[in-house]
ZATITI-826005 format. One record per residue (C-alpha): residue number from 1; x, y, z; residue in three letters. Coordinates in steps of 0.2 Angstrom, whole numbers, padded with zeros to 4 digits, m for minus. Example, Ala and Ser with C-alpha at 12.3 -4.5 7.8 and 13.67 -1.06 7.14 Angstrom:
<pts>
 resi  east north    up resn
    1  0062 m0022  0039  ALA
    2  0068 m0005  0036  SER
</pts>
This chain:
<pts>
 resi  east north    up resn
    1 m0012 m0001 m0159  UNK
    2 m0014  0002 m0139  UNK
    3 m0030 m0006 m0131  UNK
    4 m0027  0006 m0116  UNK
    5 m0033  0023 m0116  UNK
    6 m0030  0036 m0101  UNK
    7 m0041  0050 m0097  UNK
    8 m0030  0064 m0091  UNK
    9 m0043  0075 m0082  UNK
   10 m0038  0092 m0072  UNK
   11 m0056  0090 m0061  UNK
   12 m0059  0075 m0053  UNK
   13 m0072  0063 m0063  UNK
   14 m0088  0065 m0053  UNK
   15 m0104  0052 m0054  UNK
   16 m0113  0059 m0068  UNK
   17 m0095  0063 m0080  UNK
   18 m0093  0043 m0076  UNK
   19 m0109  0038 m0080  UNK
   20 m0106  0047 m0093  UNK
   21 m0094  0038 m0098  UNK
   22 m0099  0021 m0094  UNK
   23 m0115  0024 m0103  UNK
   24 m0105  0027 m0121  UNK
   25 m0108  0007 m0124  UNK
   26 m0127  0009 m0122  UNK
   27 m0139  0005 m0108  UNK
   28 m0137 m0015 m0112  UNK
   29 m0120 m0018 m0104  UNK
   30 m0119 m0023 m0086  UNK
   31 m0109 m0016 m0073  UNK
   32 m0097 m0027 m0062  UNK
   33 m0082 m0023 m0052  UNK
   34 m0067 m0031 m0041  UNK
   35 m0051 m0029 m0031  UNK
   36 m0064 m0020 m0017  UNK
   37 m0073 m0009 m0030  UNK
   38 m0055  0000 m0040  UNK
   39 m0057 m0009 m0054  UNK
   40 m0074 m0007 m0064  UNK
   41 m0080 m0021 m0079  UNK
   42 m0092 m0016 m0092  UNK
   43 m0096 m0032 m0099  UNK
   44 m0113 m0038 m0110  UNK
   45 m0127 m0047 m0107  UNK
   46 m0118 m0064 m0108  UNK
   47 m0104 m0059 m0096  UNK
   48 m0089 m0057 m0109  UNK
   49 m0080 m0041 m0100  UNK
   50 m0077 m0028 m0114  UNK
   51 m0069 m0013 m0102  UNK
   52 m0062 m0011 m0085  UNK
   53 m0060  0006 m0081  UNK
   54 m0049  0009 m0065  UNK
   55 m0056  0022 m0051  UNK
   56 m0049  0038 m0054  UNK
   57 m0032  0043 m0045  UNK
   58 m0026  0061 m0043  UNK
   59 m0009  0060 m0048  UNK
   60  0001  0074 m0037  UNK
   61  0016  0068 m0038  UNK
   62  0028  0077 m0051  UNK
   63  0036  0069 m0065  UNK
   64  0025  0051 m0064  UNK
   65  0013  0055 m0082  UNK
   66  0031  0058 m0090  UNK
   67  0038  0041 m0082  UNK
   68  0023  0030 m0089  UNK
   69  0018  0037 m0106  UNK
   70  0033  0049 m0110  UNK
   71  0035  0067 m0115  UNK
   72  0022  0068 m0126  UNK
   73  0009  0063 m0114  UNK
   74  0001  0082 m0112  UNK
   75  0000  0082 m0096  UNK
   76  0008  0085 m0081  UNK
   77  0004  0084 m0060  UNK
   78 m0007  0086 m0053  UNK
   79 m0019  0078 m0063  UNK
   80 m0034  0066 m0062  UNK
   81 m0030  0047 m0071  UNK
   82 m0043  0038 m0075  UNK
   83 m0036  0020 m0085  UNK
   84 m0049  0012 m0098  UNK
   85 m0044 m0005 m0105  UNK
   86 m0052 m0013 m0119  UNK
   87 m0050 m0032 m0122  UNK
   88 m0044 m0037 m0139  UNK
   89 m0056 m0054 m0137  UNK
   90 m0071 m0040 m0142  UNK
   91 m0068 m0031 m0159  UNK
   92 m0077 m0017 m0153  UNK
   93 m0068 m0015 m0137  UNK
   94 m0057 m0003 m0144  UNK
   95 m0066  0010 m0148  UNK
   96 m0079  0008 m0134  UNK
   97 m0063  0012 m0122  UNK
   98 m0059  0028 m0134  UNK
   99 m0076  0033 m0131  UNK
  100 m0076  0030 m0111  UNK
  101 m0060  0040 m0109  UNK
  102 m0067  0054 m0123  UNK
  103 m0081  0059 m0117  UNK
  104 m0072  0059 m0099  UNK
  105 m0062  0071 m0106  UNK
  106 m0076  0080 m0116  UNK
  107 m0086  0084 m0099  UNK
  108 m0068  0089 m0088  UNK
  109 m0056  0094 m0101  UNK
  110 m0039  0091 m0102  UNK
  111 m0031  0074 m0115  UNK
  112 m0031  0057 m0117  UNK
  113 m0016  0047 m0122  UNK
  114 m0016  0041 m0135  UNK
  115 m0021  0058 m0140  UNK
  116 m0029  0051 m0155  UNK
  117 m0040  0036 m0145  UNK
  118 m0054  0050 m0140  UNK
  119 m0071  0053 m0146  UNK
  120 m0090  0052 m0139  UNK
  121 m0098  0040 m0152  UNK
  122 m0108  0028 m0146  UNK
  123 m0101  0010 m0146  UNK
  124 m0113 m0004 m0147  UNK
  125 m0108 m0020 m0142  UNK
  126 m0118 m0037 m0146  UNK
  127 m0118 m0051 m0137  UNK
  128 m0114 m0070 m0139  UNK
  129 m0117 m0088 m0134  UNK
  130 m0104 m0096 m0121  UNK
  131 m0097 m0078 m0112  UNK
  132 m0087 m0081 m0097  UNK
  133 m0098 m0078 m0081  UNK
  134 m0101 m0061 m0076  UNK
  135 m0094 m0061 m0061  UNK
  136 m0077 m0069 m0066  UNK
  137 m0062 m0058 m0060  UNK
  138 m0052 m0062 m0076  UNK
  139 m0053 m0050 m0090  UNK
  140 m0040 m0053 m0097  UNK
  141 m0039 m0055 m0118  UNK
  142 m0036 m0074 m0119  UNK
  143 m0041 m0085 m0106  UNK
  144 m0037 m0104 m0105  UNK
  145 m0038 m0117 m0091  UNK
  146 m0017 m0114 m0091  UNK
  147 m0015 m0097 m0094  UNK
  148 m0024 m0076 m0094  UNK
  149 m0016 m0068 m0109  UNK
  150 m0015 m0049 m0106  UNK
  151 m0008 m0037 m0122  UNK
  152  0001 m0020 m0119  UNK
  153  0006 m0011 m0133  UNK
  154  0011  0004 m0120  UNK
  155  0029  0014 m0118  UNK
  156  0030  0005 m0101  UNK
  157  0019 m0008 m0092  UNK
  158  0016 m0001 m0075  UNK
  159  0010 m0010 m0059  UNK
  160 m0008 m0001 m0060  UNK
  161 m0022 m0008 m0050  UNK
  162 m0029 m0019 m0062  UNK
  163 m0014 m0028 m0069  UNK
  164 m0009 m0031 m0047  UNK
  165 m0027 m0036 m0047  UNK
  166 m0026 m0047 m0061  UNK
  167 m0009 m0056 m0054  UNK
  168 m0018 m0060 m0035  UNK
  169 m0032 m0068 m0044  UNK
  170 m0023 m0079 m0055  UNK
  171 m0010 m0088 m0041  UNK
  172 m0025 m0097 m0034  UNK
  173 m0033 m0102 m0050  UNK
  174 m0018 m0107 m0054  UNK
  175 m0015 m0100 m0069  UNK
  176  0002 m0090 m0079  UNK
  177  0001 m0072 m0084  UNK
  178  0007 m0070 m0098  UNK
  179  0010 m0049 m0102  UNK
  180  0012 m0049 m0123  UNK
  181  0021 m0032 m0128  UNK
  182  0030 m0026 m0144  UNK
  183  0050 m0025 m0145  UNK
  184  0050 m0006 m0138  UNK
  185  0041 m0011 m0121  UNK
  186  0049 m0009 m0106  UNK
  187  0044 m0014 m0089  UNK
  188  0044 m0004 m0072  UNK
  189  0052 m0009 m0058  UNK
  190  0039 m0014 m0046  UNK
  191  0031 m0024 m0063  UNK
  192  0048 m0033 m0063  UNK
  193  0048 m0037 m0046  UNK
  194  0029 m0044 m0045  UNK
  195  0035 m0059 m0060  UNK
  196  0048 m0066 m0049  UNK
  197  0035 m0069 m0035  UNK
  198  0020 m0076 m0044  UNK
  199  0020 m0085 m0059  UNK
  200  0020 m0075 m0073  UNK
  201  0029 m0072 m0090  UNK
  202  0035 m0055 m0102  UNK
  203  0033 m0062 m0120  UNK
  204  0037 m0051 m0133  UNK
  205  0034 m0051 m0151  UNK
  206  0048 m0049 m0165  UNK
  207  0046 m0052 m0182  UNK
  208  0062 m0065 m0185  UNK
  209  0056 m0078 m0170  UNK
  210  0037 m0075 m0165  UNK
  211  0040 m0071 m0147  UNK
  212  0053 m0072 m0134  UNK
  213  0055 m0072 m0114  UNK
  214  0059 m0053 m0110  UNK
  215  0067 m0058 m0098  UNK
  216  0078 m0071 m0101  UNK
  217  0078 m0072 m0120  UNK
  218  0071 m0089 m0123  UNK
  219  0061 m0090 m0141  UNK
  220  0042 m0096 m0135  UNK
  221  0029 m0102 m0145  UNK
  222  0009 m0105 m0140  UNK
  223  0007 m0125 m0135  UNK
  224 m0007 m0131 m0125  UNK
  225 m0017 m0116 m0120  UNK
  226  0001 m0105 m0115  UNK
  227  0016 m0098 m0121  UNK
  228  0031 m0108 m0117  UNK
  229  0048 m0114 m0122  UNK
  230  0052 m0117 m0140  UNK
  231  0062 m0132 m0142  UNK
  232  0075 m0137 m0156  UNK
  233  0075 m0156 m0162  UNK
  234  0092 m0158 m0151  UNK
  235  0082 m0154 m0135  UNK
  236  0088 m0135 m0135  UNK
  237  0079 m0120 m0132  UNK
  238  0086 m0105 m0143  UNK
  239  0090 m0089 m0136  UNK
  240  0080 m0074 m0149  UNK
  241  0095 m0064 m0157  UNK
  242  0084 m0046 m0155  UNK
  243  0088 m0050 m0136  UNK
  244  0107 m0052 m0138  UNK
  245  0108 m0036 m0151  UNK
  246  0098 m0025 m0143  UNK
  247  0102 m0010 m0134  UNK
  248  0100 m0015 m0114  UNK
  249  0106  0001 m0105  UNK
  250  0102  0016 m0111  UNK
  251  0118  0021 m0111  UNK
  252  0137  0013 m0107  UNK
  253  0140  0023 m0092  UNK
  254  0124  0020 m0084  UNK
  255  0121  0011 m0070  UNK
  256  0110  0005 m0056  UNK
  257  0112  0002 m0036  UNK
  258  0102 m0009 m0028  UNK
  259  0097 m0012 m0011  UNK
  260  0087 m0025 m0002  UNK
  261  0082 m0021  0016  UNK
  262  0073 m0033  0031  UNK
  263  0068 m0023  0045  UNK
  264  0058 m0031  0059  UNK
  265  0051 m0020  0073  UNK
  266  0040 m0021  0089  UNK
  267  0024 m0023  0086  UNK
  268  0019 m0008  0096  UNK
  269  0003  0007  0096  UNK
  270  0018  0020  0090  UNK
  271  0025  0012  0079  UNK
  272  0030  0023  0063  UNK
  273  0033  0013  0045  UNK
  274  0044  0021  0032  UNK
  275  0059  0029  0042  UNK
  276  0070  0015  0034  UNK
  277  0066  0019  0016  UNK
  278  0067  0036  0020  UNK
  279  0081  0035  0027  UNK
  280  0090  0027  0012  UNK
  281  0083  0037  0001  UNK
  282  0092  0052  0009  UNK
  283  0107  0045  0011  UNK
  284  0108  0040 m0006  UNK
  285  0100  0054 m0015  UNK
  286  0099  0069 m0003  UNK
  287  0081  0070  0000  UNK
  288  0066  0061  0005  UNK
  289  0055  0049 m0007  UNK
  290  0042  0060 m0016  UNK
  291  0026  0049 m0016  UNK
  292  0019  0031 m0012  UNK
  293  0007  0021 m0016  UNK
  294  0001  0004 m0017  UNK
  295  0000  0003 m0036  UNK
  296  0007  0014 m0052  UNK
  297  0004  0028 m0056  UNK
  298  0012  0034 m0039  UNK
  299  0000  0046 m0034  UNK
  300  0001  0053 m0015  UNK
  301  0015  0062 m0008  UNK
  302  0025  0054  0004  UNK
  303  0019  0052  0022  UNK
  304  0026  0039  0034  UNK
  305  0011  0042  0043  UNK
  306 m0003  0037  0032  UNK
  307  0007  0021  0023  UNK
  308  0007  0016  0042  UNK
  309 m0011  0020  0045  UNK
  310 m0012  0008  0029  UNK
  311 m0004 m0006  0035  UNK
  312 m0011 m0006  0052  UNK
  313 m0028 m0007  0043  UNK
  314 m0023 m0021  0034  UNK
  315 m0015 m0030  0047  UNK
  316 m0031 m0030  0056  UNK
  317 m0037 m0041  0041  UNK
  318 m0022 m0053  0044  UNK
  319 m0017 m0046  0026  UNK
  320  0000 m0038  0020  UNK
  321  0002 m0024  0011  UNK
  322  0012 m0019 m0002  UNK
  323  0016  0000 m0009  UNK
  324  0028  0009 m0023  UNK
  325  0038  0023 m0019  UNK
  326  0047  0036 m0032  UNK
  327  0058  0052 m0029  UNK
  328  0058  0067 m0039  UNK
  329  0060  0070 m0058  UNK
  330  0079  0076 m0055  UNK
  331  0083  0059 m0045  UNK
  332  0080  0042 m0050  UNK
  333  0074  0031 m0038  UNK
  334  0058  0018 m0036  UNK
  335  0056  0006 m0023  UNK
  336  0044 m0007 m0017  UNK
  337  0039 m0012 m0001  UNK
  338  0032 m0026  0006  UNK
  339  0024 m0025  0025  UNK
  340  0019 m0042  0037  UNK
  341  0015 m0044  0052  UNK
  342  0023 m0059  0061  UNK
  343  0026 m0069  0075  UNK
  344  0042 m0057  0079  UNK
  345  0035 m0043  0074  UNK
  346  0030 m0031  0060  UNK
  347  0044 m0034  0047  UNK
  348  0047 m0022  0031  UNK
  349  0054 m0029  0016  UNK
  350  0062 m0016  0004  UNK
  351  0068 m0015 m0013  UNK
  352  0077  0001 m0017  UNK
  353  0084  0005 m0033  UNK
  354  0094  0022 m0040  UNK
  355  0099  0026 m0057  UNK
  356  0116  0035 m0060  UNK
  357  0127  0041 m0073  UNK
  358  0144  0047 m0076  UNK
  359  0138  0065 m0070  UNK
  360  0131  0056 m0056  UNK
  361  0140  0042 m0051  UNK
  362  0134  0031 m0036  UNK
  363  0141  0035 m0019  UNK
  364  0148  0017 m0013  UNK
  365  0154  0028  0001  UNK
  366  0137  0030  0009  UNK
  367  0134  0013  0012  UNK
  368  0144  0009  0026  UNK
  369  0136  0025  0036  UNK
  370  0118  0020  0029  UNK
  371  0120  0002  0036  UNK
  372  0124  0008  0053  UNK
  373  0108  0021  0051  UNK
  374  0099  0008  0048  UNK
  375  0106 m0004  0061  UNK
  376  0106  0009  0075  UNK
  377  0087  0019  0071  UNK
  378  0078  0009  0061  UNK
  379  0080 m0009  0068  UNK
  380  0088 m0018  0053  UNK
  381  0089 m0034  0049  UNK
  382  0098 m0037  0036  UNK
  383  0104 m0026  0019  UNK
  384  0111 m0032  0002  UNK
  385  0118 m0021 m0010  UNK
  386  0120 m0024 m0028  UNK
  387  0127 m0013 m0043  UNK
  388  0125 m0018 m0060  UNK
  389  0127 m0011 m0078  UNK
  390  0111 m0006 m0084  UNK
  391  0098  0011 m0087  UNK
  392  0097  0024 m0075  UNK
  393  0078  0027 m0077  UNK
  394  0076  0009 m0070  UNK
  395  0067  0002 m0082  UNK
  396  0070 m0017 m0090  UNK
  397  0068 m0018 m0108  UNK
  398  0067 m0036 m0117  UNK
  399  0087 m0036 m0120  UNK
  400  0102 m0045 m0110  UNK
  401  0109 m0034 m0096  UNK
  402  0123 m0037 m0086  UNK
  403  0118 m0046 m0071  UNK
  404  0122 m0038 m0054  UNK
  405  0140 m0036 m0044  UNK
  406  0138 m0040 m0024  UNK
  407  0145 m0024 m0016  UNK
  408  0141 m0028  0003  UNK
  409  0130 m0037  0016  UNK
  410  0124 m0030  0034  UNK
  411  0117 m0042  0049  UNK
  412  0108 m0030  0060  UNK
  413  0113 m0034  0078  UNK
  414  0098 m0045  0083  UNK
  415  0102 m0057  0067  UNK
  416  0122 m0056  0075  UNK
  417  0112 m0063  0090  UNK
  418  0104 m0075  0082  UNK
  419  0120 m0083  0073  UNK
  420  0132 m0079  0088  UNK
  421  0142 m0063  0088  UNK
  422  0160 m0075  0090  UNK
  423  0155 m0088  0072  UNK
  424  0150 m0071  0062  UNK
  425  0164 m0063  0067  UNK
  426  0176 m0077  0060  UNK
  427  0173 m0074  0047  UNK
  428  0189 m0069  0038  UNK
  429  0188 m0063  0019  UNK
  430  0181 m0049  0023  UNK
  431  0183 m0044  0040  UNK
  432  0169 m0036  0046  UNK
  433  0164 m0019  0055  UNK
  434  0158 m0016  0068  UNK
  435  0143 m0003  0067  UNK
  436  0135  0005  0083  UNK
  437  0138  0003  0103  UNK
  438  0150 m0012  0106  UNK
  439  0136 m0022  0117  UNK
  440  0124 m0020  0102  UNK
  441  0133 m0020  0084  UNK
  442  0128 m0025  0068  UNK
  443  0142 m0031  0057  UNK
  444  0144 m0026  0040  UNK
  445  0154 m0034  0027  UNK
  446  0160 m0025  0012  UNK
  447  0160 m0040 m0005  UNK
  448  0169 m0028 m0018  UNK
  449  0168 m0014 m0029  UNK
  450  0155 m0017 m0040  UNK
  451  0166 m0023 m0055  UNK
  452  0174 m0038 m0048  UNK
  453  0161 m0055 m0051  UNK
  454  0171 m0067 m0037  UNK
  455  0161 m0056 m0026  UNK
  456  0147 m0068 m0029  UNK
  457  0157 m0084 m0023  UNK
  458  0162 m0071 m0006  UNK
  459  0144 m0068 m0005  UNK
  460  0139 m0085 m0005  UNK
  461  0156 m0092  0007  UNK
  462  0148 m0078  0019  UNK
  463  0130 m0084  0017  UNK
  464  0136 m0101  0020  UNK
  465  0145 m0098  0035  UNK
  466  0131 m0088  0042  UNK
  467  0119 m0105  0040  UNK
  468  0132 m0114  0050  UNK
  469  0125 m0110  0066  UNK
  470  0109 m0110  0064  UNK
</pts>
């Protein structure tokens, strides 16, 4: 059973329906709170956290409550999410977070998912010797000097603010994380991208092995304070079978387009964030992205303006920020961006994803004409597009998927500088293109089709080349 219940709410939870909530463990448990005040701790009298409860977001963007928990979640935009965990290290955790999320709901209206988690009972929760101190970021559900152990037994694990959180605090402690999930979990994109930048791992459980790497297969087991590697008494590490035979796309004819985009502008007063993205997005889906965000679920509509605003603010604090994007219900799309301020300016880093099927297959011919979009209004760096067998609603289960085909690579025309417009055009197989006014062009080279896998070892020829000169 789930250790996460969500409050869907149509009025916005106010002080007293909070309290309200907070107040279903009883007057004896403290109050404390991180990742500047979104994430909230109930925790007892000898600091082991019981409850976060995450600030309540007013989801306006359609089609994200059916993305995260499915069709049967109740709800729909706009709505108020409010996202009660409960650790598995208390037994009474559980039904303390019903309670939270219940009684939310008792006071506003509207449903929790699970629907069956509610109630308004009070939850007492004792306390014991040797708690963690109280006001320890971690509340996780096993902690060890190596490792912070979350469970999610959830459709999909999203990038919510307490799980992006939780992945900041650990990199200097230097611990894994470690997110356990049953066999039908899947993971969003912008959860998939986080685990290639810090180090974490996606176990999941299956009754033949124990537990398995989502991601790549390998059969774990718990040694010394972690989950690692299982090995054989040959020095191997077997691969799970429920990761071979599973179903990895959602279907044979589904597939996804991948983009990664490097932008660097000026670092001036006027500056406006986003038109890149937005620019892809339309060229590759006919309209605009539909909200941001700077964790799941998406909840503000899109505005350039105000994800600027953002970063500006942030930079100011020498930090980088980091947002979600999504498209509408009709069009698949999801997208992270990460923005930096450097010594050459304010650089965007973008992955972009679209799901297609055979009704809607992916337009290879917009790629060319988005690269010089790019290159010519939106001072591009560089772009990389990848297409790869896999399903359209961009999520990753814990099964093999075809890894992903090179289709082309763009230099934006002050990276051309940078190598030497002469070496990177010499580069024979392929040719570039041109793209934009002769005396400032980006080139664009075009890898193959998508189905053909030496365009990795062209890719790679071309990277090589590249490097030469510089």
């Amino acid at each position: 059973m789930t250790q996460d219940v969500i409050a869907l709410t149509p009025e916005m939870p106010d002080a007293g329906s909070v309290l309200a909530g907070l107040y279903a463990g009883g007057p004896d448990l403290r109050v404390s709170s991180s990742a500047e005040g979104a994430v909230v701790h109930l925790r007892t009298q000898d600091g082991r956290c019981v409850v976060t409860v995450e600030v309540p977001l007013f989801v306006q963007v359609p089609g994200e409550i059916r993305r995260l928990l499915g069709a049967g979640a109740g709800a729909e935009a706009p709505v108020w999410w409010t996202e009660v965990r409960a650790t598995t290290a208390v037994a009474e955790a559980e039904r303390l977070a019903g309670a939270v999320a219940g009684r939310l709901t008792a006071l506003l209206g509207g449903s929790t998912w699970p629907a069956d988690a509610a109630h308004t009972d009070v939850v007492a929760v004792p306390s014991e010797d040797g708690g963690s101190p109280v006001d320890s970021p971690l509340a996780v559900d096993v902690l060890t000097p190596q490792a912070a152990v979350i469970l999610q037994d959830r459709p999909v694990v999203a990038a919510t603010t307490w799980l992006t959180d939780l992945l900041q605090n650990c990199i200097p402690s230097g611990r894994e994380v470690q997110i356990v999930t049953p066999p039908g979990t899947r993971l969003t994109l912008p959860v998939r991208t986080l685990l290639t930048k810090v180090p974490a791992r996606w176990i999941v459980r299956d009754p033949d092995c124990g537990y398995y790497d989502g991601l790549t297969g390998a059969v774990l087991h718990w040694h010394e304070g972690r989950f690692t590697h299982a090995v054989t008494l040959d020095g191997r590490t077997p691969i799970a079978d429920a990761f071979h035979s599973g179903a990895g796309a959602g279907g044979q004819d589904e597939q996804q387009l991948h983009l990664s985009i490097r932008t660097t502008h000026p670092a001036v007063e006027d500056l406006l964030l986003g038109g890149a993205l937005e620019a892809a997005w339309q060229t590759l889906t006919g309209a605009p992205p539909a909200g941001w965000s700077t964790a799941e679920p998406v909840n503000q509509p899109w505005s350039p303006r105000q994800l600027t605003e953002l970063a500006r603010n942030r930079a100011k604090k020498a930090a980088p920020t980091w947002l979600v994007a999504v498209g509408t219900p009709d069009s698949s799309a999801i997208a992270t961006c990460r923005i930096v301020h450097t010594p050459v300016g304010v650089e965007e880093h973008i992955t972009l994803a679209v799901g297609h099927t055979s009704d809607r297959p992916p337009p290879l011919d917009n790629l060319p004409v988005l690269a010089e979009t790019l290159a010519t209004r939106h001072n591009l760096t560089s772009m990389l597009t990848h297409l790869r067998p896999a399903r359209a609603d961009l999520t990753t289960p814990p099964h093999h998927e075809p890894p992903p085909v090179p289709l082309s690579f763009t230099l934006g025309a002050d990276a051309v500088r940078a190598v030497g417009r002469t070496h990177a055009e010499t580069f024979q197989h392929p040719r570039p293109t041109r793209l934009g006014p002769a005396t400032r062009s980006a080139l664009h080279y075009t890898l193959g089709n998508g189905t053909d896998p030496t365009a990795w070892q062209r890719l790679q020829d071309l990277n090589n080349h590249l490097q030469s000169r510089q």
